[in-house]
N, C-alpha and C positions, 0 to 999 in steps of 0.2 A: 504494500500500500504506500504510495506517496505520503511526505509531509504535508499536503494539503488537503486531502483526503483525511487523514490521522486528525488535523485541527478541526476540520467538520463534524467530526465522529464527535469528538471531546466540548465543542460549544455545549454553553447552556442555551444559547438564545432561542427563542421559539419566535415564527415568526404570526403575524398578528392574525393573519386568515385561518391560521390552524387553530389559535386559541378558539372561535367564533365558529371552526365549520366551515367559513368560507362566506358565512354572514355581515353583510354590511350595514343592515340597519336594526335598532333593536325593536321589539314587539312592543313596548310601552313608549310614551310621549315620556321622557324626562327627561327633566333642566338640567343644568349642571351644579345649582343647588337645591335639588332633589335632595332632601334627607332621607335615610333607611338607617333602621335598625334591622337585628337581627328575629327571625319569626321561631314557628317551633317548628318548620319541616326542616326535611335532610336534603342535600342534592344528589341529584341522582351518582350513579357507580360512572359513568360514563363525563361527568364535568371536568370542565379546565382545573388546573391545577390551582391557580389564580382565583377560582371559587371557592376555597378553600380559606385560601387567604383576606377575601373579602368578608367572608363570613366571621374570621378570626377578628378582623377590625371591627367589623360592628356588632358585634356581640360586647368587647372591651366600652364603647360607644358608639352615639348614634355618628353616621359620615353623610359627607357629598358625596354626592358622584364625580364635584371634582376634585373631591379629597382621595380617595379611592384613587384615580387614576394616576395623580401625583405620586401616593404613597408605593402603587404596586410598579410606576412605571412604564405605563401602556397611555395608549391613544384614547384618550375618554370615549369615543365613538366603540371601540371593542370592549372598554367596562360597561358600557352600554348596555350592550348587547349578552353579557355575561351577566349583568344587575337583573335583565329581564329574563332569562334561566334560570334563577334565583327564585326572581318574584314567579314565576309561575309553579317551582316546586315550595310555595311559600316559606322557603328559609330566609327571605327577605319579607319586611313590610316596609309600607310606607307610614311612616306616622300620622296622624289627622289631632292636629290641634283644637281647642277653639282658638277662633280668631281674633278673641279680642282680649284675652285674659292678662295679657300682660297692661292692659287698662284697668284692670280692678272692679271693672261693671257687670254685670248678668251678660253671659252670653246670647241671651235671647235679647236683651235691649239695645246689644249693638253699644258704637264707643261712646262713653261719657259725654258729658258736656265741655269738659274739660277740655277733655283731650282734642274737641272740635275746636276750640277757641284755642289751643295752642299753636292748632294747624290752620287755622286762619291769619294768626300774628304770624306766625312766617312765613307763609305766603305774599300776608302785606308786605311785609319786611322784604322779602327779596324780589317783590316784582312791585315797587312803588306805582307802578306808572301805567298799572295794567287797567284796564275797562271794566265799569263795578255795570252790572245788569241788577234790573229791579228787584229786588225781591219778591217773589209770587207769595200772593195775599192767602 
Protein backbone atom coordinates (compact mmCIF):
# COMPACT_ATOMS: atom_id res chain seq x y z
CA UNK A 1 0.00 0.00 0.00
CA UNK A 2 1.31 3.54 -0.79
CA UNK A 3 1.86 6.24 1.97
CA UNK A 4 -1.03 7.94 0.66
CA UNK A 5 -3.39 5.26 0.73
CA UNK A 6 -2.00 4.35 4.58
CA UNK A 7 -2.86 8.24 5.46
CA UNK A 8 -6.47 7.79 4.07
CA UNK A 9 -6.97 4.56 5.91
CA UNK A 10 -5.62 6.29 9.26
CA UNK A 11 -7.97 9.91 8.98
CA UNK A 12 -10.41 10.49 11.34
CA UNK A 13 -12.27 12.86 9.02
CA UNK A 14 -15.77 11.98 7.97
CA UNK A 15 -16.95 13.71 5.23
CA UNK A 16 -20.37 15.80 5.62
CA UNK A 17 -22.62 13.61 3.19
CA UNK A 18 -21.89 10.51 4.93
CA UNK A 19 -22.78 11.95 8.35
CA UNK A 20 -26.43 12.83 6.60
CA UNK A 21 -26.84 9.83 4.13
CA UNK A 22 -26.34 12.16 1.49
CA UNK A 23 -29.02 14.43 2.95
CA UNK A 24 -29.01 18.05 2.29
CA UNK A 25 -31.97 19.49 3.83
CA UNK A 26 -33.34 18.64 7.32
CA UNK A 27 -37.02 17.54 7.85
CA UNK A 28 -37.80 20.21 10.43
CA UNK A 29 -37.83 24.23 9.93
CA UNK A 30 -35.15 25.29 12.48
CA UNK A 31 -33.24 28.41 13.37
CA UNK A 32 -30.03 28.57 14.21
CA UNK A 33 -31.29 29.59 17.62
CA UNK A 34 -33.48 26.72 17.92
CA UNK A 35 -33.02 25.51 21.51
CA UNK A 36 -33.28 21.42 22.34
CA UNK A 37 -32.82 19.63 25.19
CA UNK A 38 -32.51 16.30 25.58
CA UNK A 39 -36.05 13.96 25.25
CA UNK A 40 -36.46 10.22 26.67
CA UNK A 41 -36.09 8.28 23.38
CA UNK A 42 -32.98 6.43 22.01
CA UNK A 43 -31.43 6.98 18.41
CA UNK A 44 -31.72 4.43 16.42
CA UNK A 45 -28.55 1.57 16.04
CA UNK A 46 -27.82 2.89 12.70
CA UNK A 47 -27.18 7.16 13.75
CA UNK A 48 -24.16 9.38 13.07
CA UNK A 49 -21.66 9.15 15.59
CA UNK A 50 -22.18 12.91 16.09
CA UNK A 51 -25.63 11.99 17.50
CA UNK A 52 -24.40 10.71 20.05
CA UNK A 53 -22.51 13.40 20.97
CA UNK A 54 -25.25 15.83 20.56
CA UNK A 55 -27.34 14.10 22.76
CA UNK A 56 -24.20 14.13 25.40
CA UNK A 57 -24.47 18.11 25.05
CA UNK A 58 -27.95 18.41 25.62
CA UNK A 59 -28.61 16.37 28.20
CA UNK A 60 -25.48 18.38 30.28
CA UNK A 61 -27.93 21.55 28.97
CA UNK A 62 -30.27 22.84 26.96
CA UNK A 63 -28.07 24.05 23.13
CA UNK A 64 -28.48 25.93 19.77
CA UNK A 65 -28.39 24.51 16.81
CA UNK A 66 -25.64 26.92 16.60
CA UNK A 67 -24.04 25.95 19.45
CA UNK A 68 -24.01 22.24 18.42
CA UNK A 69 -22.53 22.88 15.28
CA UNK A 70 -19.75 25.08 16.79
CA UNK A 71 -19.18 22.75 19.52
CA UNK A 72 -19.00 19.37 17.24
CA UNK A 73 -17.43 21.13 14.39
CA UNK A 74 -19.74 20.55 11.34
CA UNK A 75 -21.65 22.70 8.95
CA UNK A 76 -24.85 23.72 10.82
CA UNK A 77 -26.83 22.66 7.64
CA UNK A 78 -25.61 18.76 8.49
CA UNK A 79 -26.50 19.39 12.48
CA UNK A 80 -29.53 20.14 10.99
CA UNK A 81 -30.22 17.44 9.50
CA UNK A 82 -28.80 15.01 12.27
CA UNK A 83 -31.17 17.52 15.01
CA UNK A 84 -34.10 16.36 12.86
CA UNK A 85 -33.00 12.31 13.30
CA UNK A 86 -33.14 13.20 16.68
CA UNK A 87 -36.26 14.85 16.93
CA UNK A 88 -38.14 12.39 15.07
CA UNK A 89 -36.79 9.28 17.34
CA UNK A 90 -37.75 11.82 20.14
CA UNK A 91 -34.32 11.92 21.85
CA UNK A 92 -34.51 15.58 21.15
CA UNK A 93 -37.21 18.12 22.17
CA UNK A 94 -37.90 21.26 21.48
CA UNK A 95 -38.63 23.26 24.47
CA UNK A 96 -42.07 25.41 24.55
CA UNK A 97 -41.95 28.24 26.88
CA UNK A 98 -44.47 30.70 27.95
CA UNK A 99 -43.90 33.78 26.22
CA UNK A 100 -44.19 36.07 28.52
CA UNK A 101 -42.93 34.82 31.81
CA UNK A 102 -39.97 36.56 32.11
CA UNK A 103 -42.43 39.66 32.57
CA UNK A 104 -43.89 38.55 35.71
CA UNK A 105 -47.72 38.60 34.36
CA UNK A 106 -50.29 35.80 33.65
CA UNK A 107 -49.42 34.14 30.62
CA UNK A 108 -52.87 34.28 29.59
CA UNK A 109 -52.99 38.22 29.90
CA UNK A 110 -50.09 38.77 27.78
CA UNK A 111 -47.19 41.59 28.76
CA UNK A 112 -47.63 43.98 31.57
CA UNK A 113 -48.36 47.35 31.27
CA UNK A 114 -45.04 47.94 32.11
CA UNK A 115 -43.33 46.37 30.09
CA UNK A 116 -45.48 48.01 27.10
CA UNK A 117 -44.45 51.51 28.39
CA UNK A 118 -40.84 50.49 28.45
CA UNK A 119 -41.12 49.42 24.85
CA UNK A 120 -42.76 52.52 23.85
CA UNK A 121 -39.91 54.89 25.71
CA UNK A 122 -37.50 53.30 23.53
CA UNK A 123 -38.81 53.32 20.61
CA UNK A 124 -39.59 57.02 21.30
CA UNK A 125 -36.03 57.27 22.29
CA UNK A 126 -34.46 55.96 19.25
CA UNK A 127 -36.78 57.00 16.45
CA UNK A 128 -37.58 60.67 17.71
CA UNK A 129 -38.73 61.65 14.52
CA UNK A 130 -40.95 58.90 13.40
CA UNK A 131 -44.85 59.53 12.52
CA UNK A 132 -47.23 59.11 15.60
CA UNK A 133 -50.85 57.65 13.98
CA UNK A 134 -54.02 58.35 15.87
CA UNK A 135 -54.97 56.22 18.27
CA UNK A 136 -58.06 54.01 17.49
CA UNK A 137 -60.87 55.03 20.00
Amino acid sequence: MTGLGRAAEESTFVRTYTLTRGRTKPRYLLGLDTVLEAGSGRPGPAQAEECAEILALCRAHRRSVTELAGRLGRPVTAVKVLVSDLLDADALVVPVTAPYAASGSDSDAGPSTQLLAAVSAGLKRKFPNATRYPQAG
